[in-house]
N, C-alpha and C positions, 0 to 999 in steps of 0.2 A: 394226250389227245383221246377223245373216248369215239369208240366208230361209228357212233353216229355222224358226226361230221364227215366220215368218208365214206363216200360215193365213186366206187371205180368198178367203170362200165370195161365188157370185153365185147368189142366189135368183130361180127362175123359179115360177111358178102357174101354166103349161100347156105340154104336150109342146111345141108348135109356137114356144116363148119356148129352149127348149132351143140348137137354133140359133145363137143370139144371144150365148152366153156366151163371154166373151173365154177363149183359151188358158190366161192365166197365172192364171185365179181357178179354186176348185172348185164344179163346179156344186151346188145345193141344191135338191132337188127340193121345194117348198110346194107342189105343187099340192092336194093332203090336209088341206091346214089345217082345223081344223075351226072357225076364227072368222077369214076370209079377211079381213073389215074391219080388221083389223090388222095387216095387211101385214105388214112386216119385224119391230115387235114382237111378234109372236107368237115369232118366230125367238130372238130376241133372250134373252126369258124362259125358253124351253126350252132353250136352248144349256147360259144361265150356272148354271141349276137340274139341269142335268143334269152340272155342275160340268166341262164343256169348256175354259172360258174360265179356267181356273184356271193355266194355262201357255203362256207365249209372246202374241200378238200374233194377239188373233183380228178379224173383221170380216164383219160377214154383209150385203151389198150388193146392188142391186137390178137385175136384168135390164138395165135403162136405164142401165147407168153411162156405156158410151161415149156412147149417144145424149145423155146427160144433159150430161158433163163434155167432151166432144171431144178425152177423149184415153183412153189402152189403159191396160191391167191391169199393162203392163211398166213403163212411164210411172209409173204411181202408185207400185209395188213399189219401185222406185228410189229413188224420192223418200221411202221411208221408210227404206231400206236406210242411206242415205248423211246421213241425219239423226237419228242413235244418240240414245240416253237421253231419249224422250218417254215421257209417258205414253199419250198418242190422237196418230193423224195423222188429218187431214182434208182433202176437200175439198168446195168448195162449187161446186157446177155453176153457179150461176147469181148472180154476184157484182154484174151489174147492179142486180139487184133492192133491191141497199144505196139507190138515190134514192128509193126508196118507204119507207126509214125501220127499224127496225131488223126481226126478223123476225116481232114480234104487228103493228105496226104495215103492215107488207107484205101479211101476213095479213090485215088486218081490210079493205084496200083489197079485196081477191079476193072474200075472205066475211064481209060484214057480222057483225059479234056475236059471232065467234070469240076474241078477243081479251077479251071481259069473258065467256065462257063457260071460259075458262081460267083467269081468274082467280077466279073461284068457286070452282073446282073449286081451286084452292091454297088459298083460303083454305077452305075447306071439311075440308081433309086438313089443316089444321093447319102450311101454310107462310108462313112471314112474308117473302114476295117480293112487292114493285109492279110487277108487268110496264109499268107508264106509265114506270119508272124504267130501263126495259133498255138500256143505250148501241148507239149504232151505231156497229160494226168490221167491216170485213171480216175482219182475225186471228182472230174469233170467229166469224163466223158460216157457219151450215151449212143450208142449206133441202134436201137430202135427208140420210139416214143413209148418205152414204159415208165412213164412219169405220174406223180398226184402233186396236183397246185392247190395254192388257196388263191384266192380274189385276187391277192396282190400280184402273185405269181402269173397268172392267167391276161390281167391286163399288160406286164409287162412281156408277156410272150406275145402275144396278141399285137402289141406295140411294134415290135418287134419285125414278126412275121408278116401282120397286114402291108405294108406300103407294095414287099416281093411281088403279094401273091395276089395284088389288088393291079399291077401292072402288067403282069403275064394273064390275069383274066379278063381286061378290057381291052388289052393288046395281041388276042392271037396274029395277027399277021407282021407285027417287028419282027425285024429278022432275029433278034436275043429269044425273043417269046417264042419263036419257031424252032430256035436250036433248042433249049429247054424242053420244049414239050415234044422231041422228036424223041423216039426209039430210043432209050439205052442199054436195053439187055434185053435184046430179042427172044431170048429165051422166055422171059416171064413175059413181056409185050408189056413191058414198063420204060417209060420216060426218065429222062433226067429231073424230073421235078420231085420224085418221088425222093430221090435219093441227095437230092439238095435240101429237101426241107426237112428230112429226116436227120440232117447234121445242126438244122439251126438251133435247136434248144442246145448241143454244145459251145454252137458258138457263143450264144447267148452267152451263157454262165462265164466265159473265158474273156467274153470284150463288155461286159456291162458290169456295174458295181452295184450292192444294194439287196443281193440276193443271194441270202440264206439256204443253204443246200444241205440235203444228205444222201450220202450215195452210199447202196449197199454194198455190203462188204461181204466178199465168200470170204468161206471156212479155207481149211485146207483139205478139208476134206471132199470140201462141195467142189473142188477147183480138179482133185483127184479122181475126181469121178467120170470130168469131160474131158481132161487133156493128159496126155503123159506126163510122170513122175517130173522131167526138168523145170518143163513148163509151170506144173503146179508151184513148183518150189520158188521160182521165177516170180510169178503175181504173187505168190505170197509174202515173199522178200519184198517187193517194190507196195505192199498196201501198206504194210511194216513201215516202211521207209515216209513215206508219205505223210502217214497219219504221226511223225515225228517231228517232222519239218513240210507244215502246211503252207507255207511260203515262198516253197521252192516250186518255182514254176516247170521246171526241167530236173526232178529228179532223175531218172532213168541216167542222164549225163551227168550226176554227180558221183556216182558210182562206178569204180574202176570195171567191178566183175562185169556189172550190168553193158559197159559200154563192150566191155571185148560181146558179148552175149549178143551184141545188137552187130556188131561187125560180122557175127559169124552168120545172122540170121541176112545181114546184106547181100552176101557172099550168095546164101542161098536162094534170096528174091531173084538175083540177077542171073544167077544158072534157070532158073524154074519161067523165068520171062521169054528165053529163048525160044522161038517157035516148036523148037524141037520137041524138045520136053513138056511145055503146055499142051500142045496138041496130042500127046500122045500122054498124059495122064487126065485131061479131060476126055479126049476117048474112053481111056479106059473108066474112069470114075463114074460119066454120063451111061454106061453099058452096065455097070454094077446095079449103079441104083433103080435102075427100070428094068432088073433080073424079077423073075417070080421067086431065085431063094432068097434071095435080101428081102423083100416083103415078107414071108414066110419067117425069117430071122427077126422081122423086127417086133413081132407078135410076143416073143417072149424077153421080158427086161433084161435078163445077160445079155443076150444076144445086141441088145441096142446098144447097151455102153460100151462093148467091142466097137460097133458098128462106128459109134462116135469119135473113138482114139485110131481106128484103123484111117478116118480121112487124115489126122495129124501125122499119121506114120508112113501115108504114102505120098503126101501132097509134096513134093519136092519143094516150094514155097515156105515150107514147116520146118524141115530137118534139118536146123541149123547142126545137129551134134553127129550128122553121119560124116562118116570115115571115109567115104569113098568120092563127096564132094571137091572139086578140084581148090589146090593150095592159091 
């Protein structure tokens, strides 16, 4: 693929996000949006209706990429340059997230009820998808839109996504439309829509046929860099595994070690869920991050990739291999 055909825009929603845009992407100015809850889909609808996406290998991506993925715009380019004839490349910044189950299930751990508030809304629109039925892969799955399509890809996303997003926008007052578009994480003053539709291109690739993918693959080094030693060893073992047996919908479960690995990580969800302990590691974690030395810390790059393993090390939700978790 020569890059001329690729065209991947990085979306900011205010001058001072400006800054932050990697070299090799074009910046997109949303700060105008005029339904900001929608984040990247709002971009996404007007791109492909304004028949943009009709040529070459587009991608409209979010301010956060580097922060997100820990790595550059030349990095991803690359990786799509030198892997011809897909239809979507992806990747997925946060690949740990796989022990929390596929990505309604991940979801539903963060925001209670999201996961049967999406399912309504399919079966509402007339889709005959079980989201209980969604496998967990990492080859599939993506928890932000840092995607690049071609035309084909584009219409069947498109396809896909318009019927949702065409009935919660003629529909604000059904009561489904109202649940969706209320409050889900008061802390960012973000909706359930955001975080619904930022799951569909997995769903997509897991319930539809037809559609050629490549999903980036970390290093082990790149994996070492964000997460502790187990963990790295963990996604690296299971991309291994994967990229062996591409038809295994459910590797993570074909694997002895992997399954004790995922029992031990349950163990820990379900201590970490208790009031107790949430409440009193998001205190502490929400007081850290809005310190003036953590800002001051994060000015210099040691100091950040500490900053990054220190949340896996104290997140009780994380530590599946401490000693002191109850039997």
């Amino acid at each position: 693929m020569h890059a001329s055909k690729l065209s991947v825009y990085q979306i900011y929603f205010a001058p001072e996000q400006l800054a932050g845009i990697d070299s090799r992407f074009i910046p997109y100015d949303n700060s105008a949006s005029p339904r900001p809850d929608e984040h990247e889909f709002y971009v996404f609808q007007k791109e492909y209706h304004s028949g943009r996406t009709r040529d070459g290998f587009h991608g409209y991506l979010s301010w956060k990429f580097r922060e997100k993925t820990g790595i550059g715009g030349a990095e991803f380019l690359d990786f799509c340059m030198i892997n011809p004839g897909y239809d979507v490349y992806f990747i997925n910044p946060f690949p740990i997230e796989i022990c929390f189950g596929n990505i309604w299930e991940q979801g539903e751990m963060w925001l209670p009820g999201m996961s049967r508030l999406a399912q309504e809304l399919f079966d509402h629109c007339g889709y005959t998808i079980n989201l209980s039925q969604m496998p967990r892969r990492l080859s599939t799955t993506a928890f932000c839109n840092f995607w690049v399509g071609s035309p084909k890809f584009w219409d069947q996303y498109m396809d896909f996504c318009l019927p949702l997003y065409n009935f919660l926008l003629t529909n604000p007052q059904h009561s489904l439309a109202k649940a969706v578009l209320d409050p889900a994480d008061p802390g960012r003053k973000a909706s359930y829509f955001a975080f619904i539709f930022e799951r569909l291109f997995t769903t997509l690739l897991n319930f539809t046929s037809g559609i050629s993918y490549a999903a980036y693959t970390f290093s082990r080094r790149e994996l070492a860099r964000r997460y502790p030693d187990c963990y790295a060893n963990f996604l690296t073992e299971l991309q291994q595994y994967e990229t062996r047996h591409p038809n295994d919908p459910q590797p993570l479960l074909s694997q002895p070690k992997f399954v004790q690995f995922l029992n031990r990580q349950q163990r820990a969800i379900q201590i970490a869920n208790k009031p107790k302990w949430r409440q009193t590691f998001n205190k502490g974690w929400n007081s850290w991050t809005q310190s003036n030395l953590r800002r001051k810390m994060l000015e210099r790059p040691a100091w950040k990739y500490l900053d990054g393993k220190l949340f896996y090390l104290l997140n009780p939700g994380y530590v599946h291999w401490r000693r002191d978790l109850p039997k």
